[in-house]
C-alpha positions as CSV (number, residue, x, y, z in Angstrom):
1,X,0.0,0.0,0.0
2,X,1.2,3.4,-0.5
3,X,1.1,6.4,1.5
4,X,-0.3,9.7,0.4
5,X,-1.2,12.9,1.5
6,X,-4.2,15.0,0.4
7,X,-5.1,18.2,1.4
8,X,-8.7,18.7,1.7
9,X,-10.9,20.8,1.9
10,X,-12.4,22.1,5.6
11,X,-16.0,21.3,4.7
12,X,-15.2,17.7,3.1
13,X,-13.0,17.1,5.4
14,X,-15.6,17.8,8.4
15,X,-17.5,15.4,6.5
16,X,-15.1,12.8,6.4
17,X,-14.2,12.7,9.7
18,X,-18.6,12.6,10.9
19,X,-19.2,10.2,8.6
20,X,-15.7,8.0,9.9
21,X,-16.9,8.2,13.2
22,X,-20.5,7.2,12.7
23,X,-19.6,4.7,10.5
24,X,-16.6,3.2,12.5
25,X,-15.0,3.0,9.4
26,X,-11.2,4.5,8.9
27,X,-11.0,7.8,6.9
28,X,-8.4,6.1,4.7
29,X,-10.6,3.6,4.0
30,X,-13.4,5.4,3.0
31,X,-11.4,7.5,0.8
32,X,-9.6,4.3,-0.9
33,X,-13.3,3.3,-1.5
34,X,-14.6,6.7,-2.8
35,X,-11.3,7.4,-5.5
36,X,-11.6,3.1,-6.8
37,X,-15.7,3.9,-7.3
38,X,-15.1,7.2,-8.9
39,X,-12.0,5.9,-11.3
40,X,-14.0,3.1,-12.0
41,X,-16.3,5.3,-13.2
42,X,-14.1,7.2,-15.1
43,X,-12.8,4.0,-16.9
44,X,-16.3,3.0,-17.9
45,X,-16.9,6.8,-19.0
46,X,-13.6,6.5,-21.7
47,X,-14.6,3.1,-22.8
48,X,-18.5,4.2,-23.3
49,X,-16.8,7.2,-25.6
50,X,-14.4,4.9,-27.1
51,X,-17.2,3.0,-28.4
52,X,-19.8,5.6,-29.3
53,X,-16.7,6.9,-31.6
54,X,-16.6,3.4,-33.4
55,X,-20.1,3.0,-33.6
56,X,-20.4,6.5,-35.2
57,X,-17.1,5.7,-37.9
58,X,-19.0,2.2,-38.5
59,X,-22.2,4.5,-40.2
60,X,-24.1,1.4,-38.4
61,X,-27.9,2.9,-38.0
62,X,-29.4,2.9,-34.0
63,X,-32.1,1.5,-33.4
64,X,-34.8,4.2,-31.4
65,X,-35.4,2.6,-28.0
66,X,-39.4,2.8,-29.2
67,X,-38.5,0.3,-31.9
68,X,-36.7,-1.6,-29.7
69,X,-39.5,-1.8,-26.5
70,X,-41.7,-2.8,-29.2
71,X,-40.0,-5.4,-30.5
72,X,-39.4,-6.9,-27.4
73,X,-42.9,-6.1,-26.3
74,X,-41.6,-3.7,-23.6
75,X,-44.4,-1.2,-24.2
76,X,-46.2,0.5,-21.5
């Protein structure tokens, strides 16, 4: 594991440190969960874009979701 240091600021880290002790939970810990969810997220974010370009460059046509719930029969 590797150390680092963060500066914060007051207000988030006045929420950290409520929400460490009510949770029991370290602060490091929590933050270790919070930056893997939000990178995560960032991955998924550059791979959706990644693909929307190659779908665009393919001149494939989309399907409107209406076409597709009613093919499925997914209507309301």
């Amino acid at each position: 594991m590797t150390n680092l240091s963060i500066d914060l600021p007051q207000e988030l880290a006045e929420r950290l440190t409520t929400l460490s002790a009510e949770t029991g939970r370290s602060e490091a810990d929590m933050i270790a969960e919070a930056l893997a969810e939000y990178l995560g997220d960032l991955e998924d974010l550059a791979i959706a874009r990644q693909r929307h370009a190659e779908f665009l460059a393919s001149g494939e046509r989309a399907i409107p979701l209406e076409e597709v719930m009613r093919r499925y029969g997914l209507e309301d």
